[in-house]
C-alpha positions in Angstrom: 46.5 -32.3 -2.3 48.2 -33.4 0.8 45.1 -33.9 3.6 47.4 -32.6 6.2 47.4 -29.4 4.6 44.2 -29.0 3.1 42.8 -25.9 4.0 39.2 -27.1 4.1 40.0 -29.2 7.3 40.7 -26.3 9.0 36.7 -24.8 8.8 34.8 -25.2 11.9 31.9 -27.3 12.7 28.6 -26.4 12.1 27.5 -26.4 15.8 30.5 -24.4 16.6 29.5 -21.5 14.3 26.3 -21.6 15.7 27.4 -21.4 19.2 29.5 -18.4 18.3 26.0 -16.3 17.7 24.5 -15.2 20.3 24.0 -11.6 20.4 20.7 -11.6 18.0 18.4 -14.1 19.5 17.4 -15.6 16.7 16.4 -19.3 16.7 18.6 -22.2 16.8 17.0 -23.4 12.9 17.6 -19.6 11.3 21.4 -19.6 13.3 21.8 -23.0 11.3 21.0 -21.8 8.0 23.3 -18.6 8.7 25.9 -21.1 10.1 25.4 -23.3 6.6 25.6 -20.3 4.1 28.4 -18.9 5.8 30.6 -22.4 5.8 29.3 -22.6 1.8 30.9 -19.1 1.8 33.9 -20.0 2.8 34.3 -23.1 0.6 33.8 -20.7 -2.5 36.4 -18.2 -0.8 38.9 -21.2 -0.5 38.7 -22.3 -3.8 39.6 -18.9 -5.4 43.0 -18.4 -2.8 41.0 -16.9 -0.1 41.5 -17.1 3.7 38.0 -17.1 5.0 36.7 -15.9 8.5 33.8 -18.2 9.0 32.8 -16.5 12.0 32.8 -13.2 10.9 30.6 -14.1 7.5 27.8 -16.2 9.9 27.5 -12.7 12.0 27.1 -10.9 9.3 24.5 -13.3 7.8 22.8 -13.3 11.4 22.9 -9.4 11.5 21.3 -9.2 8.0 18.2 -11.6 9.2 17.5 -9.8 12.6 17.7 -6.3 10.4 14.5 -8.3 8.2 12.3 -9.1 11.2 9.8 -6.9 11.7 10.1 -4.2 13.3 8.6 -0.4 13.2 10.6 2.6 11.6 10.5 6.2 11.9 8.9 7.4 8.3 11.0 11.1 8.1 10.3 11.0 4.2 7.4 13.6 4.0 5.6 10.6 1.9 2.6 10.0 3.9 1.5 6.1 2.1 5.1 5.0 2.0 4.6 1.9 0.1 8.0 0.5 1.1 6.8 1.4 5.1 3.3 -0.3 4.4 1.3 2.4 3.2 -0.7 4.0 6.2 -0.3 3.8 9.5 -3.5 2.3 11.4 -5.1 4.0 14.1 -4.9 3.1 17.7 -8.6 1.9 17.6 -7.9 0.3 14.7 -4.7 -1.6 15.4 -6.4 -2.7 19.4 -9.0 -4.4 16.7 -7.0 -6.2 15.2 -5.0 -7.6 17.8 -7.8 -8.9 19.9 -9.2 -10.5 16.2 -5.7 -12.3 16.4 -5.5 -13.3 20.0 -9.1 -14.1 20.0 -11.9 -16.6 18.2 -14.2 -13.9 16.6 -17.8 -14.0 14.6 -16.1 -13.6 11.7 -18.6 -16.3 10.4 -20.9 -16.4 13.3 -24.6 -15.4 13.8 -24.6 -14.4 17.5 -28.4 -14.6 17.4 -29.0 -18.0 15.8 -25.5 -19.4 16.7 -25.5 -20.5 13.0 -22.9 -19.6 10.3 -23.0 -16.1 9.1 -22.0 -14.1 6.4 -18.7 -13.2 6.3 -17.9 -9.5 6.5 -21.8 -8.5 6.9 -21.2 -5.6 8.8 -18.2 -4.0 6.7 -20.7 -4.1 3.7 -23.1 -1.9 6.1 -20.9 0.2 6.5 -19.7 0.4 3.1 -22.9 0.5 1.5 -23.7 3.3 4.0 -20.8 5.3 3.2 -20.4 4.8 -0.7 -24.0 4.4 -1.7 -23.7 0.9 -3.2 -25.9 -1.9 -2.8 -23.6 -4.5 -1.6 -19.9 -4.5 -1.1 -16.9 -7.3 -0.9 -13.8 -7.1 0.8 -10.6 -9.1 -0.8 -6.4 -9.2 0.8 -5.8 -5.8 -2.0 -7.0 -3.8 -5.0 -5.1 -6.0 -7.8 -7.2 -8.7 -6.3 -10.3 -6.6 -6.1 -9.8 -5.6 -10.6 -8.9 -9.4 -10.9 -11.9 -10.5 -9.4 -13.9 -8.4 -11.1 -12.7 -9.5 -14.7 -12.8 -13.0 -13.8 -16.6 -13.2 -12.3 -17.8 -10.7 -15.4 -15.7 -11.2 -18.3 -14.2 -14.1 -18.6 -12.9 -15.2 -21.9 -14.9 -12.4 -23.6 -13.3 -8.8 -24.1 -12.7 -6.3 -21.8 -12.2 -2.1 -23.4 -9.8 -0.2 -21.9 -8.6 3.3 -23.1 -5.3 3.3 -24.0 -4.3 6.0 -21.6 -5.5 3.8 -18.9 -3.4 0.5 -19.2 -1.2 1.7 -15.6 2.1 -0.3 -14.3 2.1 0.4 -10.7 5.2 -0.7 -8.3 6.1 -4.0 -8.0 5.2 -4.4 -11.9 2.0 -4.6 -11.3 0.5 -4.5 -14.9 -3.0 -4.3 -15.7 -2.8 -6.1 -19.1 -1.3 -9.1 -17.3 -4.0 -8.8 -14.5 -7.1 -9.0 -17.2 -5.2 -11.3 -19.2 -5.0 -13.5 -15.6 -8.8 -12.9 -15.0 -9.3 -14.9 -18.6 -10.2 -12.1 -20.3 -8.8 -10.1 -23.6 -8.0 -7.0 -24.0 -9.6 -4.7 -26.7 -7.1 -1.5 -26.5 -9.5 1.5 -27.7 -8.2 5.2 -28.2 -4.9 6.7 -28.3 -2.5 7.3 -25.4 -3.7 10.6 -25.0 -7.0 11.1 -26.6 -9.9 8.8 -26.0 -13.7 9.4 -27.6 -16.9 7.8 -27.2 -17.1 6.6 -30.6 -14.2 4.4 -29.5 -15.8 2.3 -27.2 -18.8 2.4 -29.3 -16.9 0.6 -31.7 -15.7 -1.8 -29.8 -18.6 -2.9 -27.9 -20.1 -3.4 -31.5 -17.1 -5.4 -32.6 -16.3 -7.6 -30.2 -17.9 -9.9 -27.2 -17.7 -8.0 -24.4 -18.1 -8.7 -21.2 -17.1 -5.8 -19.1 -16.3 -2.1 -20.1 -13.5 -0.8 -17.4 -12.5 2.7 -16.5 -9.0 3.0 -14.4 -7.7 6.1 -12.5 -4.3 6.8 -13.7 -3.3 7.4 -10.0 0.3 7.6 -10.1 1.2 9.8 -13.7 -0.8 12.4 -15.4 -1.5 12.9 -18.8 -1.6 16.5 -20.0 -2.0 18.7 -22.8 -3.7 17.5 -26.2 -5.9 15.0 -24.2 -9.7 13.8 -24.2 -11.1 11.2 -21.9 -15.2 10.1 -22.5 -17.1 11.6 -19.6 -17.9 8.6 -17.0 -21.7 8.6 -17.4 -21.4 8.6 -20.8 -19.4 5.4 -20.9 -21.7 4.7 -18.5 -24.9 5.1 -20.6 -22.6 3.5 -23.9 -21.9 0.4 -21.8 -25.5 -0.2 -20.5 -26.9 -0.3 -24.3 -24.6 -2.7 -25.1 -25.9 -4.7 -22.3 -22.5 -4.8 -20.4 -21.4 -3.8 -16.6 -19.0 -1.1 -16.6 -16.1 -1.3 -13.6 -14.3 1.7 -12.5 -11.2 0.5 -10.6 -10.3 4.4 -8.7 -7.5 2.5 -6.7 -6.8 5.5 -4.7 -10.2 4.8 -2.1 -11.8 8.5 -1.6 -15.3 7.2 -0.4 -17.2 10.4 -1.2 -15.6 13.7 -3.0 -17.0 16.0 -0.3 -15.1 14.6 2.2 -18.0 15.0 5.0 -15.6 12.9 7.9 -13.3 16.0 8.0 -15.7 18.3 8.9 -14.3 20.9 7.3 -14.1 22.5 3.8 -12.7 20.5 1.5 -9.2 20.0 0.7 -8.2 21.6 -2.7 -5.9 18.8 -3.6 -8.5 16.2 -3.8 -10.7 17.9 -6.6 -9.1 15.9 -9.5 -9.6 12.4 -7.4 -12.3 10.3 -8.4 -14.4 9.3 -5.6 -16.7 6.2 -4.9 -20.2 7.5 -3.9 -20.1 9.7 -6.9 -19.2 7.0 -9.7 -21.5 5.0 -8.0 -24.1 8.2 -8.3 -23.0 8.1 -12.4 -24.7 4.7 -12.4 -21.3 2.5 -12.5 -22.0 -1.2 -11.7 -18.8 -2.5 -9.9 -15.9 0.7 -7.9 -12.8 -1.1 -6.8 -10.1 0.9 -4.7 -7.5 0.0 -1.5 -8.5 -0.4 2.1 -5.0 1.2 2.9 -4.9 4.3 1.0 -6.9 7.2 1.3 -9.1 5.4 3.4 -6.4 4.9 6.0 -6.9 1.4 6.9 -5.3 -2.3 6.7 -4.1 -3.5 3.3 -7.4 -4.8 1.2 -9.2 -4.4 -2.0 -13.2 -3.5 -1.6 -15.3 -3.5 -4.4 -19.0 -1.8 -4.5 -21.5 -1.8 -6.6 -25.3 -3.3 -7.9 -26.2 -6.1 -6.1 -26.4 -8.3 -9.0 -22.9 -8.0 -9.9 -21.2 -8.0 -5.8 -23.0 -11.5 -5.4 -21.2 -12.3 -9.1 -17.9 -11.7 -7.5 -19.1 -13.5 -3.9 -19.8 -16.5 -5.8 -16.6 -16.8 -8.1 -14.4 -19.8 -7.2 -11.1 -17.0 -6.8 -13.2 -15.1 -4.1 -12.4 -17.6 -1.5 -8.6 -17.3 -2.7 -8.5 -13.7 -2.1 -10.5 -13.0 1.0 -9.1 -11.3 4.3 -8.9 -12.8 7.6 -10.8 -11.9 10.8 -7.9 -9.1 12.2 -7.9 -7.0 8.6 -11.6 -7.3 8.6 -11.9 -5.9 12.5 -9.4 -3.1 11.6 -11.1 -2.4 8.6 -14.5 -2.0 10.7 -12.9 0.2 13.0 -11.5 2.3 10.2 -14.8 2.7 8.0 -16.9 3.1 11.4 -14.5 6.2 12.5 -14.8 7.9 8.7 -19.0 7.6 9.5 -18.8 9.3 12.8 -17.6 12.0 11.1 -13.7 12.0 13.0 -11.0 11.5 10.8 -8.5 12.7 13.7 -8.2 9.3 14.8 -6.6 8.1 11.5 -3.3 8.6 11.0 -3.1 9.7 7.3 -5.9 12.6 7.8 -4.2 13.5 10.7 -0.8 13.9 8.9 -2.8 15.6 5.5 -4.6 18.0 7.2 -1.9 19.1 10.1 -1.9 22.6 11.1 1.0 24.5 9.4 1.7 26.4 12.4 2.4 23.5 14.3 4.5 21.6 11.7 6.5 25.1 11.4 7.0 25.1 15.4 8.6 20.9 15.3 10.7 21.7 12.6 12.2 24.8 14.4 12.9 23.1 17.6 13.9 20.0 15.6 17.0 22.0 14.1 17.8 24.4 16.7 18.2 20.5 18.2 20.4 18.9 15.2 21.9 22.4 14.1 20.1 21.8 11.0 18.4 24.5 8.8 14.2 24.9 8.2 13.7 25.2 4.3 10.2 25.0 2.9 9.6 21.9 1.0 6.6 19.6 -0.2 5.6 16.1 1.4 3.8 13.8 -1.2 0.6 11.5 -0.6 2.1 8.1 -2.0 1.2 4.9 -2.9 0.3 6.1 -6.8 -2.2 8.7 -4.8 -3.3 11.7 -5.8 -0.5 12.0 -8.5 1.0 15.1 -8.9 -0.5 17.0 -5.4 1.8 18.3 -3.1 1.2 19.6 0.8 3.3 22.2 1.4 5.4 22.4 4.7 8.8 22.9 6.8 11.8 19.9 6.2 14.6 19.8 7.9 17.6 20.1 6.3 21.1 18.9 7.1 23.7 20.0 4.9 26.6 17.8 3.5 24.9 15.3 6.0 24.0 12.5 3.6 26.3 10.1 5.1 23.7 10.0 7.9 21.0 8.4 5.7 22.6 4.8 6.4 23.6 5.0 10.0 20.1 6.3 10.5 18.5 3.3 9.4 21.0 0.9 10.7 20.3 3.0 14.1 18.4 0.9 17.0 15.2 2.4 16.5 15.3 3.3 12.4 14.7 6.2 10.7 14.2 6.4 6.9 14.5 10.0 5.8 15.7 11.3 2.3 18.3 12.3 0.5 19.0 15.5 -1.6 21.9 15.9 -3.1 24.8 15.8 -0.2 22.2 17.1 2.1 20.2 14.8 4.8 16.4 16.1 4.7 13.8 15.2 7.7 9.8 16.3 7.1 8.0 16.1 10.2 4.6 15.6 8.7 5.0 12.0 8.4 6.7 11.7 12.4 4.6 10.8 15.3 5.9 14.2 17.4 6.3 11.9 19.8 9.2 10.8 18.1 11.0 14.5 17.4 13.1 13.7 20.5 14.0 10.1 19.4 15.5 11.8 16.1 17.0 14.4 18.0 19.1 11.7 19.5 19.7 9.3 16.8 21.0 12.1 14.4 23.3 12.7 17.8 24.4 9.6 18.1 25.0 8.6 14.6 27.2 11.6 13.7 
């Protein structure tokens, strides 16, 4: 190839690229990297017949990393633990907590009285023990860590029953076969898919070397029809002659099936959910379940349970692996403390559950006399493999043959995820701070 017309002479310098993007902010280092992959771009354009434009790919590559900072968005889904939006929102309180925990040194392992170390998380297993029942309680970073923990400190390389019906995938391929096979346990399958006795587990705690028995809540699919599933305190009272813990991993995190910090009657859709205080009440050894599910706090795994068997898990090597830091532990206390003073207001997801109809009917109606959009009745959904199945009733809004606006509304300045149905655009206000109603209003103006 003659140099003098060798088209790869003719790509810019690094530093030049660079120079070129300025509209995102972004630091110099991240600009480079965009710079580099877009040059590597147009080397691989070249070689194919291409005519690269250099600049063009880096702002593109630029635009794509400011979209994947941080940054909050408008949850118009009706799904009230959006999983993809980080589950639920924290409460003002809450989230104050945990930004002075970050900004701030903290007695996260302090004894203000003695000045001496102290144990980490004391007062969160107050307040969990007060609110569950349990003896003694142990935060982790999530739930998956919380069941691993669990199998590792009581079952490791023994066996571990599980009902058939109960071996979940969750998002993100989350498996539990891999999870006990990772806590150096095996698995002893017992029972069918859909029909799981006593006599099963009886068998299998006779068989084999078991170390744990563990119960999961199949929290995002139901089983229906033909089924049988053993009765929890009679797997409890099975396990216990064999001499073994039983572990009920509920996932979901409803503390106490009455409910008692909403004050109220309650809710209908959370009579099938399994709730701490009362497996604990059944005489289960170990409850695991989310921080940041129907609790409504930061992402963590708590487990609850016998005294005996919390310290177990406190004194595994993987504990220290999977324990939170000082701002999810301050957030947490906030969280837990509001659910005892009996005020679930304050929490964003019981605020959104249990929001009045009448006022939900009254945003929606001003919301499309707004958007010229029309008010159907529709259903939002708890999320997060939650209370499968249940749906709240409510007003969406509906635009029609609007689905085009599902992109340009979360490429908008402030984004907005809502959903899609069919060719129509749908917004449900249950999951909208109203504060934001007039932010829509002028998004889905502006992005016609």
């Amino acid at each position: 190839m003659d140099p003098a017309s060798n088209p790869y002479r003719d790509l810019p310098p690094v530093d030049v690229v660079v120079a070129s993007l300025t509209e995102t902010g972004l630091p110099r280092p991240v600009l480079l990297h965009c710079a580099r992959r877009a040059l590597q771009a147009a080397r691989e354009q070249i070689a194919i017949g291409v005519v690269p434009d250099v600049f063009q790919l880096a702002s593109a590559l630029s635009a794509d990393e400011d979209r994947a900072r941080p940054r909050p968005v408008i949850n118009a889904t009706g799904v009230l633990l959006h999983t993809n939006l980080g589950r639920a929102p924290l409460s003002k309180r809450a989230a104050e907590a945990a930004r002075i925990a970050s900004i701030s040194y903290t007695n996260l392992e302090l004894d203000l009285e003695s000045g001496d170390r102290g144990g980490r998380g004391a007062h969160l297993r107050t307040l969990l023990s007060s609110l569950t029942g349990a003896e003694d309680a142990l935060v982790v970073n999530n739930n998956a860590a919380a069941v691993l923990l669990a199998i590792a400190a009581n079952a490791s390389g023994r066996a571990v029953p599980v009902s058939r019906g109960e071996l979940i995938e969750i998002g993100g391929s989350y498996r539990l076969p891999r999870v006990i096979e990772a806590g150096g346990a095996r698995l002893v399958e017992v029972g069918t898919t859909n029909r799981t006795r006593l006599g099963d587990f009886e068998t299998a705690l006779q068989i084999h070397d078991c170390g744990a028995v563990l119960r999961v809540h199949p929290s995002n699919y139901r089983v229906e029809g033909f089924v049988a599933q053993v009765e929890l305190g009679d797997l409890v009272a099975v396990a216990h002659d064999a001499g073994v813990p039983i572990i009920h991993d509920i996932g979901s995190g409803l503390l106490d099936k009455d409910a008692p910090w909403l004050g109220r009657v309650t809710p209908a859709w959370l009579e099938s959910e399994p709730a701490v205080r009362q497996s604990i009440e059944a005489g289960v050894d170990l409850v695991t379940f989310s921080g940041d599910k129907l609790i409504g706090g930061p992402q963590a795994g708590i487990a609850v349970g016998s005294a005996a068997i919390v310290d177990r898990l406190r004194r595994h090597p993987l504990a220290r692996a999977l324990r939170t830091d000082a701002s999810t532990n301050a957030a947490l206390a906030v969280t837990l403390e509001t659910l005892a003073a009996g005020d679930a207001s304050e929490i964003p997801f019981w605020r959104m559950a249990t929001a009045e109809r009448a006022e939900l009917d009254r945003r929606a109606a001003a919301l499309a006399d707004r958007i010229h959009g029309v008010v159907e009745e529709g259903a939002s959904l708890i999320g997060a493999g939650s209370v499968p199945g249940v749906e709240l009733p409510g007003p969406q809004v509906v635009l029609g043959g609007e689905d085009h606006l599902y992109t340009r509304l979360l490429m908008a300045e402030r984004p907005i995820l809502a959903r899609r149905q069919g060719k129509d655009l749908v917004i449900d206000l249950r999951t909208v701070d109203p504060a934001d109603d007039e932010v829509i209003a002028e998004m889905v103006a502006s992005c016609r």
